[in-house]
C-alpha positions in Angstrom: 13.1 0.4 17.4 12.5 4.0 16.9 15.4 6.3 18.5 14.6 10.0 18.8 16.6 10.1 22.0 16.0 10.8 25.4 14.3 13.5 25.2 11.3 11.8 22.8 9.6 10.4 25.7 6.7 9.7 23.0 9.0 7.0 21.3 8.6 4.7 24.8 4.5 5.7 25.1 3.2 2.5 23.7 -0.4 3.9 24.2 -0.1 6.0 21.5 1.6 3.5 19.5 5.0 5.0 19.8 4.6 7.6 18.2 4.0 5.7 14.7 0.9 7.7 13.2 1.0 5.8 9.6 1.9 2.7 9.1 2.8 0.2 6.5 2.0 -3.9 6.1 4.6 -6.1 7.0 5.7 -6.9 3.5 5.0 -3.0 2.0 8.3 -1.1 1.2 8.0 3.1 2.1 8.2 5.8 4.4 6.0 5.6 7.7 5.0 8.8 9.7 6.4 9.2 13.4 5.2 12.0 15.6 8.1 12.7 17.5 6.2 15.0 20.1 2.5 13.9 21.3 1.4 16.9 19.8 2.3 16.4 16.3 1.1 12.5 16.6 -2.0 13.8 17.5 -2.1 16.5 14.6 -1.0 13.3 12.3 -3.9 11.2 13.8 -6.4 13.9 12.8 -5.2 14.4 9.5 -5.7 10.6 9.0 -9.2 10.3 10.3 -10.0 13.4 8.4 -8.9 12.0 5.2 -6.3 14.8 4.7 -3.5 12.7 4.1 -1.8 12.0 0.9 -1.1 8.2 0.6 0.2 7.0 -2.8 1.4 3.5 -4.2 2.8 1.5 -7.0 1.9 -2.1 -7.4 2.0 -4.8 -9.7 -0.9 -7.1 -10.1 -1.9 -10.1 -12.3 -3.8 -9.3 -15.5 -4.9 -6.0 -17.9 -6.8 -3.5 -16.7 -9.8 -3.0 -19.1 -10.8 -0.3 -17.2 -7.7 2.0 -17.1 -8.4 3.9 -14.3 -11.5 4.0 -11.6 -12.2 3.7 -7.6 -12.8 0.7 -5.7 -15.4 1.5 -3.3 -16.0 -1.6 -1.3 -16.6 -2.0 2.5 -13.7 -4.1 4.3 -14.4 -6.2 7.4 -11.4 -7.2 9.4 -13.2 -9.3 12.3 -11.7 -12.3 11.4 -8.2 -10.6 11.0 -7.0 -11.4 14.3 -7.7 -15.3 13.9 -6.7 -15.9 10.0 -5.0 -12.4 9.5 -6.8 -11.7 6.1 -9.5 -9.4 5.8 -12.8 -9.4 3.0 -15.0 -7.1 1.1 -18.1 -7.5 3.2 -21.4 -5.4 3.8 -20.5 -5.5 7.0 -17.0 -4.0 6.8 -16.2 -0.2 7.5 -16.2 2.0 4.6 -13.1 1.7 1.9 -12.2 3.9 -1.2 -8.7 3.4 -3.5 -8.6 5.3 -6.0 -6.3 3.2 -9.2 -4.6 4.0 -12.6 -3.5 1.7 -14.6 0.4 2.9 -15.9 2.2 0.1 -17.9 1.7 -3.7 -19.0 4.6 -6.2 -19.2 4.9 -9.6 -20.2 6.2 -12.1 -17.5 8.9 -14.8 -18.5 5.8 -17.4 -18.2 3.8 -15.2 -21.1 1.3 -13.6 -18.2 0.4 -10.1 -18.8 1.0 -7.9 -15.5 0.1 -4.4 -15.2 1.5 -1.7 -13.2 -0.4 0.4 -11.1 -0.7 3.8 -9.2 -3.3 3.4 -6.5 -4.6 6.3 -3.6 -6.0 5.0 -0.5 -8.6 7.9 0.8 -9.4 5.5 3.8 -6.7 3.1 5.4 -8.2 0.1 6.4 -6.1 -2.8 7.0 -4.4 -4.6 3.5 -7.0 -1.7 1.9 -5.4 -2.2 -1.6 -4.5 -6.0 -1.4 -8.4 -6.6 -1.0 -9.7 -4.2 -3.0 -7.5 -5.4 -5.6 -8.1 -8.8 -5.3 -12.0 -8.2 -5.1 -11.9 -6.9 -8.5 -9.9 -9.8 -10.1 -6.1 -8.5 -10.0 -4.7 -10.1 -6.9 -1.1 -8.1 -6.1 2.0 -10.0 -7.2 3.8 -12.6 -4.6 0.4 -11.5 -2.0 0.2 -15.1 0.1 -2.7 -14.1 2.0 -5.0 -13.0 -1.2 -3.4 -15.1 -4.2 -5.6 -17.1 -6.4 -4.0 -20.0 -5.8 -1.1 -21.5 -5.0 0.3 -22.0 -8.8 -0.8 -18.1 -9.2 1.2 -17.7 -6.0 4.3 -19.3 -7.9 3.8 -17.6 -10.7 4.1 -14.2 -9.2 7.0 -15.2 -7.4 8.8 -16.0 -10.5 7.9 -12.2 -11.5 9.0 -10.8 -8.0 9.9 -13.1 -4.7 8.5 -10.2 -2.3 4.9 -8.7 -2.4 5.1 -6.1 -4.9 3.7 -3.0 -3.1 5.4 0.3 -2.5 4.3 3.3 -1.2 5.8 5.9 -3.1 4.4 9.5 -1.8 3.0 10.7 1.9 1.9 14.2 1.9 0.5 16.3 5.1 0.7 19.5 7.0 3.4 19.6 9.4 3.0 21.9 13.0 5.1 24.7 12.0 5.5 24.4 8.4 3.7 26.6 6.0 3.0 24.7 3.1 1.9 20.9 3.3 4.7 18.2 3.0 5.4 16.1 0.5 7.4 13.3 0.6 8.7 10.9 -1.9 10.6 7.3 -2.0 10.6 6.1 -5.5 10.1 2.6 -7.1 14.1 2.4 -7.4 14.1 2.6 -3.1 13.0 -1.0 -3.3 15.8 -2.7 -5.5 14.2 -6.3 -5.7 11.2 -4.8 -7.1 12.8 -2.4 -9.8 14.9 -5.5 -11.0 11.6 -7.3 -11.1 10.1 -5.0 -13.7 13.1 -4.8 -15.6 13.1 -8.6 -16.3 9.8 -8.1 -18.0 9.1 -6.8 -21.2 6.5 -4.1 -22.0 3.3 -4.9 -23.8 2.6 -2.7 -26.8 -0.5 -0.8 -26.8 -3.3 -1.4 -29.0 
């Protein structure tokens, strides 16, 4: 639960999701944002819709990145979410733009090339980078719901038994503050996946 105190009667106010503004997937690793006051969830809420907000992660997906770097614009419906909870790239869908860089390549213990990956989400649609990642042939590590299969499932696992995604910066403008915030959890936050990248070996370039 999230304690505030008494006093954060916005904590108990499940219409405006108590208080949590931005949120993370059940098996993502990083900070969240909570509006502790129902003004600043509503400032957070704008920022969001407005596309203001900084939101930053690392993954680790199957296969080399040609392409080093780019954006994914792809549209994402998530009507059958509810029912199968997955989403798809659809022409249906609601808008969708991650930005991605491609960092580092490693070689799993199996001899599969994995590559390392900074991604921005400028929208936040629901599992935005699983799908978009998936769409364009690199599926996130240990991801159940958007896997290739179940041997590339197991395979992943082997690398890292939890999804590897982790949001690793969350920048916005605070009521208050002068400058925008910016705030940082780091790779080595989420131990399981650090070790999991240390049991790999880099690819050299070239």
């Amino acid at each position: 639960a999230l304690r505030f105190g008494a006093e954060a009667e916005l904590c108990r106010d499940v219409g405006r999701q108590c208080g949590l503004a931005l949120r993370l997937d059940l098996d993502t690793s990083g900070p969240v944002l909570v509006g502790k006051t129902r003004k600043g969830f509503e400032a957070l809420k704008a920022q969001l819709r407005a596309r203001d907000v900084i939101k930053d992660y690392i993954a680790l997906v199957h296969g080399s990145m040609e392409r080093r770097c780019g954006e994914i614009r792809a549209p994402i419906d998530d009507s059958c979410y509810a029912e199968k909870s997955v989403c798809r790239v659809d022409p249906a869908g609601r808008d969708a733009i991650t930005v991605y860089e491609s960092l580092e390549e490693y070689v799993g213990p199996d001899g599969e090339i994995f590559s390392l990956v900074h991604l921005r989400l400028i929208t936040g649609r629901t599992h935005q980078i699983r799908v978009h990642l998936a769409h364009i042939g690199f599926p996130v590590v240990a991801d159940e719901r958007y896997a290739r299969s179940p041997e590339a499932l197991a395979a992943g696992r082997r690398v890292c038994p939890r999804l590897f995604l982790h949001k690793v910066r969350v920048g916005f403008c605070s009521a208050g503050a002068a400058e925008p915030l910016v705030l940082w959890s780091p790779l080595s936050n989420a131990p399981e996946l650090t070790q999991a990248v240390r049991r790999m070996r880099k690819r050299p370039s070239g």
